[in-house]
Every structure is written in structure tokens, then in C-alpha cells.
N, C-alpha and C positions, 0 to 999 in steps of 0.2 A: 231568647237569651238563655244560656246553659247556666245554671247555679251549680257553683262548684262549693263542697265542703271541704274542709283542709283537715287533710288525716292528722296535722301533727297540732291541731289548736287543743288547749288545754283547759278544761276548767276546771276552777279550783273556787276554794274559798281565799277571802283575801288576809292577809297578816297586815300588823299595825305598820311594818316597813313599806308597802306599798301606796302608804298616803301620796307620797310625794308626784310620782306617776301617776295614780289616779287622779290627782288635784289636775295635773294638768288635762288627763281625757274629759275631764265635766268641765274644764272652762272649754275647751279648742270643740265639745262636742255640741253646748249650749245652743241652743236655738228658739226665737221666738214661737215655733212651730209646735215648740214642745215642750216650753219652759213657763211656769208662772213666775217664780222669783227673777230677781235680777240674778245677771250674769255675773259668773264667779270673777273674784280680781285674784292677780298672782297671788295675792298675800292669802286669798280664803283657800281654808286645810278642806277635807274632805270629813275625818273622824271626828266625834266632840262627843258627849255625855249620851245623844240621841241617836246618833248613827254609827254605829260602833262595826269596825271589819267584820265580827260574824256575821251581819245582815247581808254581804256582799259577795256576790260570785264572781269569778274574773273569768272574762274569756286572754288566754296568752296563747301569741301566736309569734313563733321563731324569739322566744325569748321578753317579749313587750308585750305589754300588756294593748288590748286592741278594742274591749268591751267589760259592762259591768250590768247588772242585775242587782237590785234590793230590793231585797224581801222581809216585812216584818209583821209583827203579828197586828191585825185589824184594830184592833183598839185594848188597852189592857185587861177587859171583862172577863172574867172565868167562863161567862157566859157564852163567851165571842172565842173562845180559846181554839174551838177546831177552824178557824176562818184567817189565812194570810194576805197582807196586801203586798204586793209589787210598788216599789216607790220609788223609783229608777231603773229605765233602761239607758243603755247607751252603747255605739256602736262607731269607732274611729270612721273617718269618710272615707279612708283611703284602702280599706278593708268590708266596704258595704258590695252587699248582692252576693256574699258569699256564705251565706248560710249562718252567720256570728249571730245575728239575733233572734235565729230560730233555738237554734242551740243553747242560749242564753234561758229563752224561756222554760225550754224544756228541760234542764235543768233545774230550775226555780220551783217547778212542779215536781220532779221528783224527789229534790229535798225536804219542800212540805209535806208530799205525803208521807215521807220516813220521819219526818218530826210528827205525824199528825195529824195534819189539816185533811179535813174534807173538801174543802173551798180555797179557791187560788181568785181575788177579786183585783181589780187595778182602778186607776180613773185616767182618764185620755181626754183631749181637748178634741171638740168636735171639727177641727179642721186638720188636725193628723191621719190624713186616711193611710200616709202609708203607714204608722205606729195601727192604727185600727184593722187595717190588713193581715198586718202578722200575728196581731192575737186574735183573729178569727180565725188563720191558718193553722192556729195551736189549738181552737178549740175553745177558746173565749167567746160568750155571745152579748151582747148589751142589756144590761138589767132595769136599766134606768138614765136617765138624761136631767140635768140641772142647765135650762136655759138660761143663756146667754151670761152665768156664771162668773165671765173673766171679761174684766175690758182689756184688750192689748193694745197698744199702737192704736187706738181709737177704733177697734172694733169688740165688739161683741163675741163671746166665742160661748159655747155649750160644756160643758163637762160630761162628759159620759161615763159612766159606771159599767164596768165588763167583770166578768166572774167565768171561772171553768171549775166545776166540778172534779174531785180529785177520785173520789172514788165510784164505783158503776152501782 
């Protein structure tokens, strides 16, 4: 299969106007495969006190918004301060296979390294191989594993911890 990239996809960071459209791509993009919380209802916003649009990168493609990325800093330690997590990806269905969440990532890295960070880390549930695929294709390697971490749907699932180094 040919992976096509789309010249005119834009990323950006996201404004507070954009709740509304993104509320809708994290509920319609939600999925047991890749979700621990429940699933958004119409009523749940995207912004509040902890998740604020600077953390968000948008991918917009012909005007709509198509994908998103957050990114925030690991934990609040001065200690921890060169070190960012990833704490959403997501990618419309009707726009996958075309390079949006590669793009996504690689963006997310090269705004932490311009804020900073040395360290790009995420956590993945051990049955998303295709989310573990793409950030092995970025450059993400696995640092560590939390067995069987989540019950879902009456299984068991791992957490995995991935990290890419920002700088050589």
C-alpha cells in the first residue's frame, strides 16, 4: 500500500475555539483499544483546568480538523522538567494510513525539543500494536512494562512505557 502525505495538512497548535470540533474527534475516535477512561458523552468538553489547548497540536486537513496530539510536561518536578509525556494521540478513521499520525508525532518532538525537553516518553496499552508501531517508526523504544496494569472488558492488558530521546 502507497502512504500518501497531504501537502495541504496543517499543524498547528490548538485555540480555546476549537473545543467544540475536537470534543467531537475524542468521542467518534475513542476506542477500547486505546482508551482507559470511559467513553466521552456529548455533553464532555475537551478543555478544563488540566488540559488546557496549549498542550494540543492539531492536525487540519481541507479546513477540519482530522487529528490531535498532547503533550505535557512528565510530572511537575523541576527535577523532571527536561522530560515530556504524550497523553493523546488521535487520528479521524476516515483519514488513517495517510501519514496524520506520523506527522503528529513528529511535531510533538520537535516542539519539545524547542521548549526543552531531552526526553519525549508516552504509555500504550500492550495490545495496541498499531499505536506501538508508529512510535517505534518515530523512534520510540519500550522502557518498561506494567503487567496486566488495566482490566478491560474482562481482560487483562500491560502498559508499556516508550521514550525517544530528543537530543543526540
Amino acid at each position: 500500500m502507497t502512504r500518501m502525505f497531504d501537502d495541504d495538512l496543517i499543524i498547528r497548535p490548538a485555540r480555546p475555539e476549537d473545543e467544540r470540533e475536537l470534543a467531537v474527534l475524542n468521542r467518534t475516535t475513542w476506542s477500547v483499544l486505546s482508551d482507559v477512561s470511559p467513553q466521552p458523552t456529548e455533553e464532555d468538553g475537551v478543555f478544563d483546568e488540566r488540559r488546557t489547548p496549549e498542550q494540543f497540536l492539531l492536525a487540519v486537513l481541507d479546513g477540519r480538523i482530522v487529528g490531535y496530539i498532547r503533550q505535557v510536561p512528565a510530572t511537575p518536578l523541576a527535577s523532571n522538567r527536561h522530560v515530556r509525556q504524550i497523553q493523546g494521540l488521535a487520528v479521524d478513521d476516515t483519514v488513517r494510513g495517510r501519514g496524520i499520525g506520523r506527522r503528529l508525532v513528529d511535531a510533538a518532538c520537535a516542539t519539545a525539543r524547542a521548549a526543552g525537553a531531552r526526553k519525549l516518553t508516552l504509555r500504550v496499552l500492550g495490545w495496541n500494536a498499531p499505536a506501538r508501531r508508529l512510535y517505534e517508526s518515530r523512534g520510540f523504544v519500550v522502557e518498561g512494562s506494567l503487567a496486566e496494569e488495566f482490566l478491560i472488558d474482562g481482560t487483562y492488558v500491560d502498559d508499556i512505557w516508550m521514550a525517544r530521546r530528543l537530543v543526540d
